[in-house]
N, C-alpha and C positions, 0 to 999 in steps of 0.2 A: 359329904366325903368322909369326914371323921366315924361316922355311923357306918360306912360300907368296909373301913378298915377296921373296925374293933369289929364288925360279924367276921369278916376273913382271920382276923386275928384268932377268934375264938374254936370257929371251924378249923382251922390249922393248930390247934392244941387238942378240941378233941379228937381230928385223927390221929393226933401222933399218942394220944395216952390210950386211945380204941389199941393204938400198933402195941403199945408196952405192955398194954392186960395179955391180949390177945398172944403174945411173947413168952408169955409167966404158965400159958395153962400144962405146959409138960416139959419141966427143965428136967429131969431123969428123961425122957424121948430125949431132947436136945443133947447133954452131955453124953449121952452112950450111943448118938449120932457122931459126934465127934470122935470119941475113942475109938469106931469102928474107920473112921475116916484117915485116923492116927497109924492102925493098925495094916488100913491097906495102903498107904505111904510107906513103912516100914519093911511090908514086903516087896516092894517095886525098889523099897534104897538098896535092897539085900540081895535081890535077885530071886528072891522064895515067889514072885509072882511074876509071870510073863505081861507081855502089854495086854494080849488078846483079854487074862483072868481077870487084871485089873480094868479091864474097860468093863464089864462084866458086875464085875463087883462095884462098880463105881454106878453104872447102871442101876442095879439093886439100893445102893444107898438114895437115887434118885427119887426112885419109886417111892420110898418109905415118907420122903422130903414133901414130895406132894401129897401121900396120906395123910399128911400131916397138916399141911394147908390146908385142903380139904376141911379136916376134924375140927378146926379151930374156924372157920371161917364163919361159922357162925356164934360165936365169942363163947359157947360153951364144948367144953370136952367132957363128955360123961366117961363113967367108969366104962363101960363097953366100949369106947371109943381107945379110951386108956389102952387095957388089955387088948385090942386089936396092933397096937402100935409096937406095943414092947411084944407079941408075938411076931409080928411081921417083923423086930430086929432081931429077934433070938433065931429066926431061918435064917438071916442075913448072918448073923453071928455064926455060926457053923457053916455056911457057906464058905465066909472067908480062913478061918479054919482049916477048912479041907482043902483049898486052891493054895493055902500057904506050905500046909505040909503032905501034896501031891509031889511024885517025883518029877516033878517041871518043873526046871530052872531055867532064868533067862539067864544069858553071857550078856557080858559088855565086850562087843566087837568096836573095831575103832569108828563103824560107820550107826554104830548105836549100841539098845538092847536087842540079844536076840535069842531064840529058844535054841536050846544047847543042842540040839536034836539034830537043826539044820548047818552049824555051825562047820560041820564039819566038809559040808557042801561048799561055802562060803554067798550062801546067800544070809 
């Protein structure tokens, strides 16, 4: 018994330090996933993005999310792998960029956000 708990013991440490390497290999990917995540929060607090852009944009940050799993899943990230990643966020980056300073703005109506467009319909 004591022998089948210290293998499960052991196996449950090295998954979890396989997960913390495996964590480490693009913290620049990571923090400038975040900032871009910061970024399109900011424009849904503001109104500078509608639901439809940021569903959109939030989509795009998915994609990048699993690029990323992908690249690491086999516990190495090579420099190709790198450079694939921080391009696919720098299209993502001007993506949100131009959705933020399009002239679309959402309203806050009292039955939510809405594109200022229709607003005046009252839908």
């Amino acid at each position: 018994m004591k022998a089948i708990r210290s293998l499960l013991v052991v196996t449950l440490s090295l998954a979890v330090s396989g997960l913390a390497l495996a964590g480490q290999g693009t913290p620049r990917v990571d923090h400038e996933q975040f900032r871009q995540q910061q970024r399109i929060e900011q424009g849904v607090a503001r109104g500078s993005l509608t639901r439809h852009e940021a569903m959109q944009l939030q989509r795009g940050q998915h994609r990048i999310a699993r690029m990323e799993a992908r690249v690491k899943a086999d516990g190495v990230v090579t420099r190709h792998e790198r450079a694939m990643l921080r391009q696919a966020q720098a299209r993502e980056s001007v993506r949100i960029q131009r959705q933020k300073h399009d002239r679309q703005h959402a309203r806050w109506q009292g039955r939510g956000w809405q594109h200022e467009r229709y607003a005046r319909y009252g839908m």
